[in-house]
N, C-alpha and C positions, 0 to 999 in steps of 0.2 A: 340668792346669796352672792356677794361682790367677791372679787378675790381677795380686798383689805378685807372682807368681814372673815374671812380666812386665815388671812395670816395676823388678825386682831393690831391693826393698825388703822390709821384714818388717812394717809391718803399715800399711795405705792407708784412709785418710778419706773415703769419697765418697757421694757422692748421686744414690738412680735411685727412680723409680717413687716420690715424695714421702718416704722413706725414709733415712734416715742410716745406711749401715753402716760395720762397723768390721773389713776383712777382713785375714787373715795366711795364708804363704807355708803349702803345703798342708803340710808339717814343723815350721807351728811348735810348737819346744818349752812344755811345760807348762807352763813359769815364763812365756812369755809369755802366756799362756792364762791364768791367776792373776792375772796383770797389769791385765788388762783387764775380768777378772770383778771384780776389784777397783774398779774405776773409775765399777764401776755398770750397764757392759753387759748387755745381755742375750746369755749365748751359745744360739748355735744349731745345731745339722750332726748331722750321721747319715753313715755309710757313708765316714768319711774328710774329709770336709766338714764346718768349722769354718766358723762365720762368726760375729760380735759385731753387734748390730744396737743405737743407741742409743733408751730406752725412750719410749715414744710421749708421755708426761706430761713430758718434760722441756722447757722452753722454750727458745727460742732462745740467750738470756746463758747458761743453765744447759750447752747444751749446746759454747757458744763455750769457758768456763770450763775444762769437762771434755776439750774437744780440748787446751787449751794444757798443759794439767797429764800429761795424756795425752804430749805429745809430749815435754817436759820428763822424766818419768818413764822413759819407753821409751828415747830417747838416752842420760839416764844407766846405764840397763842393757849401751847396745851394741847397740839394737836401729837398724835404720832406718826413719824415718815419712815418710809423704807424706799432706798434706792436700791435699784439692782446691780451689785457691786460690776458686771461686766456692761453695764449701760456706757462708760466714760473711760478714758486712761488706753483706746484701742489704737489701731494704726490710723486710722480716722482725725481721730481728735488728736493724735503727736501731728500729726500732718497740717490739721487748718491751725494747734498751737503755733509753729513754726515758721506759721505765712503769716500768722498775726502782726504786725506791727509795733501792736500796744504789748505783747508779749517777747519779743523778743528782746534778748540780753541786752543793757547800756554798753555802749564799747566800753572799753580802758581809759581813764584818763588820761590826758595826755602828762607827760615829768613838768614842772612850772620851770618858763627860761628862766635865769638869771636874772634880777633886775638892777639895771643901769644906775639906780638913782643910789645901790647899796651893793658898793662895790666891796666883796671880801678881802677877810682879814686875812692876811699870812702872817706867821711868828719867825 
């Protein structure tokens, strides 16, 4: 028995031994299995044992990104997901947020100068 057949979901997000994996119900179907290869996983298992493991180069945003899209995905299929609420949101993931590029805040706009061509009105 898998740990989703346990907590009766079809595929669970969790973290052990510094490692992200990405496990499904020991039956699940191929198309969910496609699903996940898809997403970038890495699959793994022998002998009946399936398991998705996220790849060791992926950073933290990278990996926030790919769980939301992830669950987003699998729901629309019908499938059921559980992430494990302290998998994302740690000092880890505020830290590779923060060096993001693409995540960090637009400055301020700068005030519009005056323009020359529409010089105001006084009364």
């Amino acid at each position: 028995m898998s740990l989703e057949d346990e907590h009766e979901v079809d595929v669970e997000f969790y973290h052990r031994d510094g490692t992200i994996y990405v496990d499904t119900r020991t039956s699940a179907p191929e198309q969910l299995l496609v699903l996940l290869d898809g997403l970038g996983l890495e699959r793994h298992g022998g002998e009946g044992e399936i398991w998705h493991q996220v790849p060791d180069q992926m950073d933290e945003v990278a990996m926030k990104d790919m769980a939301d899209r992830a669950a987003w995905l699998l729901t629309r299929h019908g499938f059921q997901v559980s992430i494990d609420t302290g998998l994302f949101g740690g000092t880890a993931y505020r830290a590779a947020l923060a060096a993001s590029p693409a995540h960090r805040p637009a400055p301020a706009p700068a005030a519009p100068a005056p323009s020359a061509s529409h010089p105001r009105r006084t009364r």
